[in-house]
VEXDREN-2710 file (C-alpha; in Angstrom, 1 decimal):
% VEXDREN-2710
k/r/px/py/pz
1/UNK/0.0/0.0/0.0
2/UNK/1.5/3.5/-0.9
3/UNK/1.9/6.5/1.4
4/UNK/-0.7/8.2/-0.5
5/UNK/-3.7/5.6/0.4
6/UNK/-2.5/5.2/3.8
7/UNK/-2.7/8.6/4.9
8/UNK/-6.2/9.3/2.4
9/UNK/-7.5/5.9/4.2
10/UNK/-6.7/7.5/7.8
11/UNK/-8.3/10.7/6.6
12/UNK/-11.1/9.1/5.6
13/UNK/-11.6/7.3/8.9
14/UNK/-11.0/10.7/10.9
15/UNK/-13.5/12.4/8.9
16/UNK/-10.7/14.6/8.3
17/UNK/-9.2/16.9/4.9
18/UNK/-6.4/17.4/3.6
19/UNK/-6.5/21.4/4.3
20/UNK/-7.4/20.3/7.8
21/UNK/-4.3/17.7/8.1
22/UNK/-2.1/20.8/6.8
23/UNK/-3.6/23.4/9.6
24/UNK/-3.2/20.9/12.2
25/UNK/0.3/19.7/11.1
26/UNK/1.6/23.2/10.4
27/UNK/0.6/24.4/14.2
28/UNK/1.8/20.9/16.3
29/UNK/5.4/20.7/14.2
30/UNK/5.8/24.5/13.5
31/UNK/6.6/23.4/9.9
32/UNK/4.4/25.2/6.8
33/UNK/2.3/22.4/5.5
34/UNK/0.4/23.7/2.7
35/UNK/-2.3/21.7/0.4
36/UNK/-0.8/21.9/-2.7
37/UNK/2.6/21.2/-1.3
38/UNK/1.6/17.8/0.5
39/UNK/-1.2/17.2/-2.4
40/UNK/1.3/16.9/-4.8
41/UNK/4.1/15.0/-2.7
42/UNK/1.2/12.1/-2.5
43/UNK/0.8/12.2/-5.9
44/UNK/4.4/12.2/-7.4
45/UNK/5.4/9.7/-4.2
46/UNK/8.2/12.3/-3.7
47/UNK/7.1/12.4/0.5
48/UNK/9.9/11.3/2.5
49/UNK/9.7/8.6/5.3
50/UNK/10.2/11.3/8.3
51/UNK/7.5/13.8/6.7
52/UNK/4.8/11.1/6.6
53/UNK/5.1/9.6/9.6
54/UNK/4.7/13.0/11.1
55/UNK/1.6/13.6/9.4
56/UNK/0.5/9.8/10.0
57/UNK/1.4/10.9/14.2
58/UNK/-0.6/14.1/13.5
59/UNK/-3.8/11.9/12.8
60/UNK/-3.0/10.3/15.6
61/UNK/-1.6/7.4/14.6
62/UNK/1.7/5.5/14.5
63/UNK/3.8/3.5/12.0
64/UNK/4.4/0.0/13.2
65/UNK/6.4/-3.0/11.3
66/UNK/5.8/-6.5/12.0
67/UNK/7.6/-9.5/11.1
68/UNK/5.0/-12.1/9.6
END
């Protein structure tokens, strides 16, 4: 599953946008998240490992790997 479904799925299940994911994000990390600026890192799949699970954490959720 891509970064870009992962983070639209959690959206989706917080009822939450994308403008609202870049408010919240931008006040909690002091970073500027815009739209357009994480909108098109999800599309490309340009985001970087650190930047998504920081947005994933600002959902309020966490990235976990398990050995199957």
């Amino acid at each position: 599953m891509s970064v870009r479904t992962s983070i639209k799925m959690l959206l989706l299940q917080e009822n939450m946008t994308l403008t609202e994911l870049a408010r919240i994000a931008t006040e909690t990390t002091g970073t500027k998240y815009t739209v357009d600026s994480l909108s098109r890192k999800l599309q490309n799949e340009t985001m970087k490992y650190n930047e998504a699970e920081t947005l994933i954490n600002t959902i309020g959720y966490k990235i976990k790997f398990e050995k199957s």
